[in-house]
C-alpha positions in Angstrom: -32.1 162.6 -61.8 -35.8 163.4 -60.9 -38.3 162.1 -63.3 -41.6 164.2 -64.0 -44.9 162.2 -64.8 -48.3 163.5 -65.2 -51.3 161.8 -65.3 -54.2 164.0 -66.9 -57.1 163.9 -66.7 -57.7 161.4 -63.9 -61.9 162.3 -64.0 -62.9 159.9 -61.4 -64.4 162.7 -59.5 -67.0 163.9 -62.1 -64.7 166.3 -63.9 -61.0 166.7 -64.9 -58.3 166.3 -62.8 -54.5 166.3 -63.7 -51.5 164.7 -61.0 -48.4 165.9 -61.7 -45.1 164.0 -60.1 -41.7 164.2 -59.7 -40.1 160.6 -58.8 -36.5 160.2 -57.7 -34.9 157.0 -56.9 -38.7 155.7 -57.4 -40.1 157.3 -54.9 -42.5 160.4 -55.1 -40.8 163.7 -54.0 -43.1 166.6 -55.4 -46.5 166.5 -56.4 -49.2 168.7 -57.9 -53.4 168.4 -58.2 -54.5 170.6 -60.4 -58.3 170.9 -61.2 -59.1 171.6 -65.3 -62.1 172.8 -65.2 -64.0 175.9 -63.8 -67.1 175.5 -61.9 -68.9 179.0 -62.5 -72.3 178.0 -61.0 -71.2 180.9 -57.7 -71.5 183.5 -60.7 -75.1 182.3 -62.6 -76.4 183.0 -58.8 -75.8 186.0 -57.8 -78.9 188.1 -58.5 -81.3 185.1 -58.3 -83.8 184.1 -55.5 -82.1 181.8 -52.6 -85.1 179.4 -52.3 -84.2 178.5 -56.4 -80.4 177.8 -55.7 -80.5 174.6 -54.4 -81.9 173.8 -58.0 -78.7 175.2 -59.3 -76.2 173.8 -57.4 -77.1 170.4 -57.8 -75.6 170.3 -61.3 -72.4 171.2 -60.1 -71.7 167.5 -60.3 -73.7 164.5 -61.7 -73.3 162.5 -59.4 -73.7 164.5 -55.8 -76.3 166.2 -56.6 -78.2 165.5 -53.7 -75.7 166.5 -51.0 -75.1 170.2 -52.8 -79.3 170.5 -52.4 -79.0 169.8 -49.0 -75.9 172.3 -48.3 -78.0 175.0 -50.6 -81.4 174.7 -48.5 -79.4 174.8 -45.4 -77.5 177.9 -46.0 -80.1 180.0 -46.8 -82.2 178.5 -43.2 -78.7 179.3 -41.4 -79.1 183.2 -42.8 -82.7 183.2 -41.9 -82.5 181.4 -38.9 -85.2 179.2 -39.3 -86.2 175.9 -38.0 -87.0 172.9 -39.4 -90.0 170.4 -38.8 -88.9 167.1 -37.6 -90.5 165.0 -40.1 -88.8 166.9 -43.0 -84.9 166.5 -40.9 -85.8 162.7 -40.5 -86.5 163.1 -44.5 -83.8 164.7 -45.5 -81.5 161.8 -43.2 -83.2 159.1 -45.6 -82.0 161.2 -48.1 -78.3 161.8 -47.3 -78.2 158.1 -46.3 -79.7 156.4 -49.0 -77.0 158.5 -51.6 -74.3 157.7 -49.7 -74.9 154.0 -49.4 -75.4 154.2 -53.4 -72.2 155.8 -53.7 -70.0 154.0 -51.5 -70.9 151.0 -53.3 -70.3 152.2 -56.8 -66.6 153.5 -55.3 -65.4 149.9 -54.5 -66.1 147.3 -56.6 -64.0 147.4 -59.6 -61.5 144.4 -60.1 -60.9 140.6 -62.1 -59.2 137.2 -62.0 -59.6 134.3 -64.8 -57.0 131.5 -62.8 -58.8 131.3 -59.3 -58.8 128.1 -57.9 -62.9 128.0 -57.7 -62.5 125.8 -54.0 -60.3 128.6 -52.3 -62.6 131.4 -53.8 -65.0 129.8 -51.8 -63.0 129.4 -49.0 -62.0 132.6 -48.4 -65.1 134.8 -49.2 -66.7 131.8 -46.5 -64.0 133.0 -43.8 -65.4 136.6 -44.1 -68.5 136.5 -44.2 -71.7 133.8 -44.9 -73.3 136.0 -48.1 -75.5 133.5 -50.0 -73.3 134.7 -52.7 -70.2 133.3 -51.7 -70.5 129.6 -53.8 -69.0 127.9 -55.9 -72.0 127.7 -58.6 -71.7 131.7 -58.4 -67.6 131.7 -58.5 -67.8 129.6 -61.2 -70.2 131.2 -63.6 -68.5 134.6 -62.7 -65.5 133.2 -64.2 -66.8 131.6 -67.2 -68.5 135.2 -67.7 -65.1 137.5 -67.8 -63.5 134.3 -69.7 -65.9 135.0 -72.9 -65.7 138.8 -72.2 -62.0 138.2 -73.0 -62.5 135.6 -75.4 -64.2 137.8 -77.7 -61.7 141.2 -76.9 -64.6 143.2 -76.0 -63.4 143.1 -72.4 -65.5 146.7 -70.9 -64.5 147.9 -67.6 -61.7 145.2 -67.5 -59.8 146.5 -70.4 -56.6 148.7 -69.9 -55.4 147.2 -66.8 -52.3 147.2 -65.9 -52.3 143.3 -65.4 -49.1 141.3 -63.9 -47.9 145.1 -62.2 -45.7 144.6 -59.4 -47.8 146.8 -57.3 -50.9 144.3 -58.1 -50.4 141.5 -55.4 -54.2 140.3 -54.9 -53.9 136.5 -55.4 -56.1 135.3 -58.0 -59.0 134.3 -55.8 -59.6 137.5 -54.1 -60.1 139.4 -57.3 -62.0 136.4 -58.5 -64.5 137.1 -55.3 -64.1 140.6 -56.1 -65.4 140.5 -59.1 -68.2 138.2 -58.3 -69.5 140.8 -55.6 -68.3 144.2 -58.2 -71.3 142.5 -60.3 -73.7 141.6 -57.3 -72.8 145.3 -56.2 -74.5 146.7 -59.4 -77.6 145.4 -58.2 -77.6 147.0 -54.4 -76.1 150.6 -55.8 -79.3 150.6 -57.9 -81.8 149.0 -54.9 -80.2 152.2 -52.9 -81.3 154.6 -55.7 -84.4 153.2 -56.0 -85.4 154.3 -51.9 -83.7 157.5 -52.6 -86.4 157.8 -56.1 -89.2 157.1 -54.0 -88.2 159.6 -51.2 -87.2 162.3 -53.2 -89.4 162.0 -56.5 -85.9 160.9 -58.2 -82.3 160.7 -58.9 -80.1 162.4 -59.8 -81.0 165.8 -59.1 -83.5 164.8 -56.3 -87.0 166.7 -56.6 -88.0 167.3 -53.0 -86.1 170.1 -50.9 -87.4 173.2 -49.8 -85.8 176.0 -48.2 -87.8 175.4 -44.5 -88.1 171.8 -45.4 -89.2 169.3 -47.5 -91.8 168.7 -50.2 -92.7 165.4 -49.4 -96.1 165.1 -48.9 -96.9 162.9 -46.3 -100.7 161.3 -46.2 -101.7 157.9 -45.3 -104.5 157.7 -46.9 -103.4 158.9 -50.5 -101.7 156.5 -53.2 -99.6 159.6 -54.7 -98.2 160.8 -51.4 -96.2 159.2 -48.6 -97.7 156.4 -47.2 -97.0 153.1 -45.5 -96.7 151.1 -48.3 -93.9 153.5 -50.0 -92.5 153.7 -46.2 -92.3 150.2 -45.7 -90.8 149.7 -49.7 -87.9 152.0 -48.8 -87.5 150.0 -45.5 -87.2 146.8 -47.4 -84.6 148.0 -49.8 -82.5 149.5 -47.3 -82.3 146.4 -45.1 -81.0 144.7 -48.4 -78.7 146.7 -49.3 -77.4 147.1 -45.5 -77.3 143.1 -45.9 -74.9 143.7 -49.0 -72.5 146.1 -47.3 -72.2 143.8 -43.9 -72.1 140.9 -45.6 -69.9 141.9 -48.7 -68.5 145.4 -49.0 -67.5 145.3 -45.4 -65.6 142.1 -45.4 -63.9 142.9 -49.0 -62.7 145.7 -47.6 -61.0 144.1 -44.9 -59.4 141.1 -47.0 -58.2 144.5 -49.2 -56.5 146.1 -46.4 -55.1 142.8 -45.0 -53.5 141.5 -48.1 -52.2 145.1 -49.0 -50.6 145.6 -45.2 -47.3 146.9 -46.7 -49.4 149.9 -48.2 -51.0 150.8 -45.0 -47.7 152.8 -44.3 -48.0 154.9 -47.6 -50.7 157.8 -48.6 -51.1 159.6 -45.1 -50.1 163.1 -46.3 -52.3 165.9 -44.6 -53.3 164.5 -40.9 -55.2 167.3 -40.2 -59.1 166.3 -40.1 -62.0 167.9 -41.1 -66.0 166.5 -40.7 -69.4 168.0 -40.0 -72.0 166.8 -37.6 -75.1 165.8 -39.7 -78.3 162.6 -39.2 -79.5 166.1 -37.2 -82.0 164.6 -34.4 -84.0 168.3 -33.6 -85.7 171.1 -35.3 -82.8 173.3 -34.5 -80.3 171.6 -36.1 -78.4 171.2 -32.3 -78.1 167.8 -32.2 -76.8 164.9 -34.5 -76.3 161.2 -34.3 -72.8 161.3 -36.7 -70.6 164.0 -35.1 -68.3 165.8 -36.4 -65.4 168.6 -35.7 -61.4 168.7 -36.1 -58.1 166.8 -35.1 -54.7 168.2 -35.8 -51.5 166.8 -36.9 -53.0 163.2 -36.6 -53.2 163.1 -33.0 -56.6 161.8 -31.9 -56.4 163.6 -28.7 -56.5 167.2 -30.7 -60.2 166.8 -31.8 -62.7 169.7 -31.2 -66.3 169.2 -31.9 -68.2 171.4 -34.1 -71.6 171.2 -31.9 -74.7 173.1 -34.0 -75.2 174.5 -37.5 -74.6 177.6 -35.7 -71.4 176.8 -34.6 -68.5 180.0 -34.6 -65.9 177.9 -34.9 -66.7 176.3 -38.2 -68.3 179.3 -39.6 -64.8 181.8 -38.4 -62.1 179.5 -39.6 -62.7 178.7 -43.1 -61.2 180.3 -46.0 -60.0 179.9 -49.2 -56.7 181.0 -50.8 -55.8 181.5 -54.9 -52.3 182.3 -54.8 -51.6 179.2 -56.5 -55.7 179.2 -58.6 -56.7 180.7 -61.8 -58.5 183.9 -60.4 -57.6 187.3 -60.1 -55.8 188.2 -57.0 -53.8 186.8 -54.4 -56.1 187.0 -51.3 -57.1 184.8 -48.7 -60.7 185.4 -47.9 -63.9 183.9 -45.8 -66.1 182.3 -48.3 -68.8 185.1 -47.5 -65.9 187.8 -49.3 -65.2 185.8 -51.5 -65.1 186.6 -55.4 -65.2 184.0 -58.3 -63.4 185.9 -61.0 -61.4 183.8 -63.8 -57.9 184.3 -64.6 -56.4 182.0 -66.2 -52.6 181.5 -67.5 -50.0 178.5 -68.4 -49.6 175.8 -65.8 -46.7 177.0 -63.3 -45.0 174.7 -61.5 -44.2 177.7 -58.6 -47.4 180.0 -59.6 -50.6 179.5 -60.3 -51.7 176.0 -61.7 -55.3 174.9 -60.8 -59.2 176.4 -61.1 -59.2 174.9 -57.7 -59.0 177.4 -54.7 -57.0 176.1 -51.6 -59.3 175.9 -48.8 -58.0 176.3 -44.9 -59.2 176.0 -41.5 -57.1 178.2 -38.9 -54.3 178.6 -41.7 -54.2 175.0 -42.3 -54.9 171.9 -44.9 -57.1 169.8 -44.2 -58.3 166.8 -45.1 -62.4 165.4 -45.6 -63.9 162.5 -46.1 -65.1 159.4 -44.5 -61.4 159.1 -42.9 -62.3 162.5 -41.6 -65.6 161.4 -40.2 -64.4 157.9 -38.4 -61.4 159.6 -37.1 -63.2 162.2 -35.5 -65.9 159.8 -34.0 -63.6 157.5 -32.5 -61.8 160.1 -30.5 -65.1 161.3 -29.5 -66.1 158.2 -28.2 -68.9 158.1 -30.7 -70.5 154.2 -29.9 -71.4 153.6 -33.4 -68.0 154.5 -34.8 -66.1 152.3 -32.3 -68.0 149.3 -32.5 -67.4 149.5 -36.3 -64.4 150.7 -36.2 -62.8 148.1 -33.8 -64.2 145.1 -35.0 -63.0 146.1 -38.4 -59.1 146.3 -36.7 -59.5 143.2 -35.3 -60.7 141.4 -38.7 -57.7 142.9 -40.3 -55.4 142.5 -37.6 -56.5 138.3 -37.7 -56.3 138.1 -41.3 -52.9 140.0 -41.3 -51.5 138.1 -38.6 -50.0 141.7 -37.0 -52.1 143.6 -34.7 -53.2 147.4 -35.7 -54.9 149.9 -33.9 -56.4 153.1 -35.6 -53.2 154.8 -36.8 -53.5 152.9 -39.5 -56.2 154.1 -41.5 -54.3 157.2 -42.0 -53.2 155.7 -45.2 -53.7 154.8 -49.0 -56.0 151.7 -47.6 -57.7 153.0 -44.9 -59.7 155.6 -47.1 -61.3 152.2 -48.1 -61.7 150.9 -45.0 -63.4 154.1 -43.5 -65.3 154.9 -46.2 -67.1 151.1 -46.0 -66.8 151.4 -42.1 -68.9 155.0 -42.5 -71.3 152.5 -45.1 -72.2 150.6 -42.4 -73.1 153.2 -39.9 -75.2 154.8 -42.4 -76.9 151.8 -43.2 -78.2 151.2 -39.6 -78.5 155.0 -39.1 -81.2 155.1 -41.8 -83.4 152.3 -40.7 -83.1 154.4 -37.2 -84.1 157.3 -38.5 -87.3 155.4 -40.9 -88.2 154.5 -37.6 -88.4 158.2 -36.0 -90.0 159.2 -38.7 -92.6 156.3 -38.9 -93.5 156.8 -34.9 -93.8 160.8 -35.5 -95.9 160.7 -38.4 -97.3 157.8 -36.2 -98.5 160.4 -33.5 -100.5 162.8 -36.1 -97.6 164.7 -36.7 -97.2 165.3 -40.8 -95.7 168.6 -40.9 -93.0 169.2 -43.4 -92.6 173.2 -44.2 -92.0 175.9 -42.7 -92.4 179.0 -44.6 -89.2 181.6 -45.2 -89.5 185.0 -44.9 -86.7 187.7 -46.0 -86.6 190.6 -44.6 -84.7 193.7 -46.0 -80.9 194.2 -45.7 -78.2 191.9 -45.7 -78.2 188.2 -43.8 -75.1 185.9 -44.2 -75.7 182.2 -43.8 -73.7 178.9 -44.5 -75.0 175.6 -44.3 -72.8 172.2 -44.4 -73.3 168.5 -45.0 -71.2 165.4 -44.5 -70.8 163.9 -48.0 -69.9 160.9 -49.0 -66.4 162.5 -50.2 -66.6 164.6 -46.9 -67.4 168.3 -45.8 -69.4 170.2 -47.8 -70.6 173.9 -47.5 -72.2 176.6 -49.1 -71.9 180.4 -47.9 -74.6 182.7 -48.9 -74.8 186.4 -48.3 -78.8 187.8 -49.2 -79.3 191.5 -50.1 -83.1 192.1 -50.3 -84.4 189.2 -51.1 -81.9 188.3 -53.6 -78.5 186.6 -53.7 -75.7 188.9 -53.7 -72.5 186.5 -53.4 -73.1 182.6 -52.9 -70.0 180.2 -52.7 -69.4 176.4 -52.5 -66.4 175.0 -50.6 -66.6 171.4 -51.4 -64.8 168.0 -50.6 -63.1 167.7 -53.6 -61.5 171.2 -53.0 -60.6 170.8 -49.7 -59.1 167.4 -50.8 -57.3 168.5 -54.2 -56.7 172.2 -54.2 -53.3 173.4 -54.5 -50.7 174.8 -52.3 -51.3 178.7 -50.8 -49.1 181.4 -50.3 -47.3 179.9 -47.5 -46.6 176.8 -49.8 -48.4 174.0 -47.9 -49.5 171.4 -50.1 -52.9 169.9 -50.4 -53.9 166.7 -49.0 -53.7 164.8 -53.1 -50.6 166.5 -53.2 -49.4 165.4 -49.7 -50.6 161.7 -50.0 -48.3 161.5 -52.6 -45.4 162.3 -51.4 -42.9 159.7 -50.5 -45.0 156.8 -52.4 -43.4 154.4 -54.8 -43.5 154.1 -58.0 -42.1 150.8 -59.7 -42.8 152.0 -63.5 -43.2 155.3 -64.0 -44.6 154.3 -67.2 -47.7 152.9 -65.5 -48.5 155.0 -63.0 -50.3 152.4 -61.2 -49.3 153.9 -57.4 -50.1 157.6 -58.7 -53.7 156.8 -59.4 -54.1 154.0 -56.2 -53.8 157.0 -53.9 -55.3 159.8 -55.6 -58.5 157.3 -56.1 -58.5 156.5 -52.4 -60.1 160.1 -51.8 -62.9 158.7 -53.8 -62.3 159.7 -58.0 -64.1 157.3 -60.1 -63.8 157.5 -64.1 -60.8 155.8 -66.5 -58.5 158.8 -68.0 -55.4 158.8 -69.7 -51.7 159.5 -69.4 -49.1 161.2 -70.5 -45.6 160.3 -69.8 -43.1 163.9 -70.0 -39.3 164.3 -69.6 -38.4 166.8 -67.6 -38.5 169.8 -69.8 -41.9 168.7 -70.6 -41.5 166.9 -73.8 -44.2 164.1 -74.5 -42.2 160.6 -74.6 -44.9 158.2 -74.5 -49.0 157.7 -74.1 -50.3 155.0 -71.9 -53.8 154.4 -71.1 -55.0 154.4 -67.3 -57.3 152.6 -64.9 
């Protein structure tokens, strides 16, 4: 007899999120994402001035706020067709860089162990990389540390685990290392945020975009503006925190994905990819040094770059369906017809059960994120991406003792694994791009605006981003100056919106299928999948029968 859990609210995507499961002989069969919460902000635009909505849409979510500023200013450009000045593009890279790096960080590192064997700790952070960390002074006081955080019950973010789980097989020293770096890692996330403050005046909710470019001033010669010294500050911190991520985030990864091998066969669900081009290289938003466009049904020889901000087959494929959302209709529409008006009713399990709308791209699912990205790079025969990407398959492969090859990061681990792989690109990409913008400023060039203008009558424009969680984009249609319909389609919609009218699942939903569950009690597998996509807060469970009646609470990672 099936057995229907649901796990509500998992938050750990800034926001409330409920999984809904139906497990048979321990395995996932059926699966649901439903989103509990309705965003609004398309509706408290419409009538206002599109150079103000980036200022709006960055409190769609406190914790990317920078990447919706970025989509914002670059959908109202796209409608206006303006260019950009160099030196504000290389700005805005330091910007999308220097967030990401912070948040990749903060995704990872969350894990403990008390009964490591100090001398192996040692010996096998030492096999993967040679972080000055990586000792046994630092092992050791690490443990004495989460010893009298349990001594004295006040145990923070390592209480409610689901300790001694079947589905926890780390041995003792690699969450003991873990949890050395977790702490180390608090440090770098906040060096990261610290280059992004100083670029963009602060974070969150960055200070500095413009619709035609930046407000960074840049002057040499003044102590309030953008100089050298705040140039070279932001240089230092980024080389240390690309120091952390090769050194430890990369590596930890790897150990993760080769000592959880068995799960690299479980969490594929949607294989069809979704990124965006972006680290744009020209005024006219043509050229990129991260590329981006689609692969279908897994197969790496389907992919299809998108190749400008312009580019028809992005902008004619995506819509979004609410035949299973809480709005009013049934439609399937282009962001730019779109409507944002609630409905709500009862959670139906063959209805509608979500505020999320169900985003597709030529009729299908797809999936975003950092997976997305590397994917689509390697089958482009992007060098970045491959260098990463194979040496990282190679680590694991060693470590593993059985050779893999890319398939594999189509699953529950390789979300991990790209999303540090796509770390580590960023890292060196933003140094790269410092240095552009250091030798264009250094040949008197300190431009940074270029003034909109907006004429009467209508202009459509959407502008995307690679985000950390993956493709971002916002759809604007103008009327005289004035917004008359703006919409968001974002990662985490993409990534957990609900089934449409033809029934295909979304990718949360898909991933899920066909996982295991060994206590249904303690949805440990539920959340290691759904978390993969990049959630990140503790939320709690309730266990149901299957007509729905509440048997027991348990608390969740």
């Amino acid at each position: 007899m099936a057995q229907r859990i649901v796990v509500d609210p998992i938050t750990r995507i800034e926001g409330h999120l409920r999984i809904d499961a139906e497990i048979n002989n321990g395995f996932i069969n059926k699966a649901w994402s439903s989103g509990q919460m309705w965003r609004g902000i398309e509706t408290i635009l419409q009538g206002r001035d599109p150079r103000d909505a980036w200022i709006f849409t960055q409190r769609i979510c406190g914790v990317c706020t920078t990447v919706h500023a970025l989509a914002s200013v670059r959908c109202v450009e796209n409608a206006l067709g303006l260019e950009i000045p160099i030196n504000a593009q290389y700005i805005r890279n330091l910007v999308l860089s220097l967030h990401a790096l912070h948040d990749h960080i903060v995704h990872f590192y969350i894990l403990s162990a008390l009964s490591a064997d100090i001398k192996k700790t040692v010996q096998l952070a030492n096999s993967l990389s040679n972080w000055p960390g990586n000792s046994a002074k630092r092992f050791k006081a690490v443990q004495e540390k989460v010893q009298s955080l349990v001594d004295s019950g006040q145990l923070g973010p390592f209480a409610n685990g689901y300790w001694g789980h079947p589905a926890m097989t780390l041995p003792p020293e690699a969450n003991l290392m873990a949890v050395s770096h977790y702490l180390e890692a608090l440090d770098y996330q906040r060096k990261a945020d610290m280059a992004l403050a100083i670029i963009a005046g602060k974070d969150p909710h960055i200070q500095n975009m413009s619709v035609g470019g930046v407000t960074t001033a840049i002057n040499l010669d003044n102590e309030n503006t953008l100089n050298m010294e705040r140039l070279y500050w932001v240089k230092q911190l980024v080389e240390e925190v690309r120091g952390f991520i090769q050194q430890v985030y990369l590596p930890d990864v790897i150990a993760i994905g080769a000592l959880y091998k068995d799960w690299l066969q479980y969490g594929a669900g949607v294989t069809n990819y979704l990124a965006v081009p972006d680290m744009v290289l020209d005024t006219k938003s043509d050229s990129f040094d991260l590329p981006g466009g689609t692969i279908m049904g897994g197969d790496l020889g389907t992919v299809k770059p998108f190749t400008s901000f312009h580019d028809p087959y992005f902008r004619d494929n995506v819509v979004e369906c609410i035949a299973r959302s809480w709005y009013d209709g049934d439609w399937t529409k282009s962001p730019y017809k779109e409507d944002t008006i609630p409905k709500y009713t009862d959670f139906q399990d063959d209805g509608k059960y979500s505020w999320i709308k169900a985003p597709r791209f030529q009729g299908q699912p797809m999936q975003v994120g950092p997976l997305a990205q590397v994917l689509i790079g390697y089958a482009q025969g992007h060098a970045l991406t491959k260098k990463y990407v194979d040496d990282v398959l190679a680590r694991i492969s060693s470590l593993a003792k059985v050779k893999v090859g890319p398939a594999v990061l189509q699953s529950t681990p390789g979300r991990h694994v790209a999303r540090a792989v796509r770390a580590a690109m960023l890292a060196d990409l933003s140094l790269k791009h410092w240095d552009l913008l250091v030798d264009n400023i250094g040949k008197g060039d300190l431009e940074i605006f270029n003034k909109p203008t907006f004429p009467k009558g209508e202009q459509l424009g959407f502008g995307f981003h690679e985000a950390p969680r993956g493709a971002l984009s916002h759809w604007i249609v103008i009327q005289d100056g004035v917004i008359k319909n703006y919409q968001c389609v974002v990662p985490s919609t993409w990534n957990a919106g609900p089934r449409d009218d033809k029934d295909k699942p979304g990718p949360y939903e898909a991933a899920l299928v066909g996982n295991p569950v060994a206590e249904p009690e303690k949805p440990l597998e539920v959340l290691r999948t759904v978390h993969s996509f990049d959630p990140c807060i503790a939320c709690a469970v309730h266990m149901l029968d299957p007509q729905g009646r509440e048997l027991v609470k348990v608390k969740a990672l």
